[in-house]
N, C-alpha and C positions, 0 to 999 in steps of 0.2 A: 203285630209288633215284630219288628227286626231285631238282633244280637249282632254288634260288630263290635270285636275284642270288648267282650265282657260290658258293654253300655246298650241299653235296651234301648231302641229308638221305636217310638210311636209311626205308625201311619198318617200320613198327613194327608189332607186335600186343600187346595188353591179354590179362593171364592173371589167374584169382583166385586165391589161395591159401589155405586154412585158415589162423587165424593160428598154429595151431598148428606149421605148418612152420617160419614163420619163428622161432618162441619154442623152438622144439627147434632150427635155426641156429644161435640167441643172434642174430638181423638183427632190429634194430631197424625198425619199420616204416617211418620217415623213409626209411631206406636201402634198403630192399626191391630195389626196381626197382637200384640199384649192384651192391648183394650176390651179388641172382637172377643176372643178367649175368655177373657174374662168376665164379659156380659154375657156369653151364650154360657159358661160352667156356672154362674149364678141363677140365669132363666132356667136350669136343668135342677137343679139344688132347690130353687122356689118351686117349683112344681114335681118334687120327690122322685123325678127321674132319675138321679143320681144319688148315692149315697154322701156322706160329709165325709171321709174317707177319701172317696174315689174324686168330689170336687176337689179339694187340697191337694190331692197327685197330681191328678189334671193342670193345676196350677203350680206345682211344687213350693207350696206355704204350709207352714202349721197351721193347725187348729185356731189357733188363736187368730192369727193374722187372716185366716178366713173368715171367723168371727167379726173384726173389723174393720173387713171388704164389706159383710152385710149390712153395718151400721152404716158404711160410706156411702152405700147406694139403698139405705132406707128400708132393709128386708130383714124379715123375720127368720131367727134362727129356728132347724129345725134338728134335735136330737131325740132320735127315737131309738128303738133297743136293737135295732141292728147294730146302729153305731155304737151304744155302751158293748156290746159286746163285744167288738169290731178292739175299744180302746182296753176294757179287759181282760183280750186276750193278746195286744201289746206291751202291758205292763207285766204280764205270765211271761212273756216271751223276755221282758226287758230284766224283771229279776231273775230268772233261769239263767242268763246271762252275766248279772253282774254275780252271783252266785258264783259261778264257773271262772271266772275271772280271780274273784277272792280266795278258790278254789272251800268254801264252806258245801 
């Protein structure tokens, strides 16, 4: 990962495809690079390579809307206690916060 003024940019790498992949997808090639992304952060998430967390980063969606990405494409949600832990210790983080704020 990169930092340029304050914005964290990921590492990228450039793949070809046949266009034949994406025309048996139905991905239009405008969306390619969307689409690919988001069948390979689902194929990684369906086989518990990735965390639910880290899929939704990868994607920048909530929870929710990754929820139903997996219904759109037919796959089984998976929450296990990484991920409860993972959400709280964002809800720790999110009342510490709205606390601080309130100043309580």
């Amino acid at each position: 990962m990169k930092m340029r003024k304050g914005v964290v940019e990921m590492d990228t790498v450039t793949v070809q495809l046949p266009l034949d992949i994406l025309k048996a997808a139905k991905v239009p090639e405008d969306q390619a690079t969307t689409e690919v992304k988001k069948i390979i952060v689902l194929f990684l998430y369906d086989r518990s390579t990735i965390s639910l967390a880290k899929a939704c980063e990868l994607l920048g969606i909530s929870q929710w809307e990754f929820f139903e990405l997996n219904k759109e494409f037919g796959l089984a949600i998976h929450y296990d206690v990484e991920d409860y832990r993972e959400d709280v210790e964002g809800i720790r983080i999110g009342d510490e916060i709205y606390r601080a704020v309130l100043g309580l």
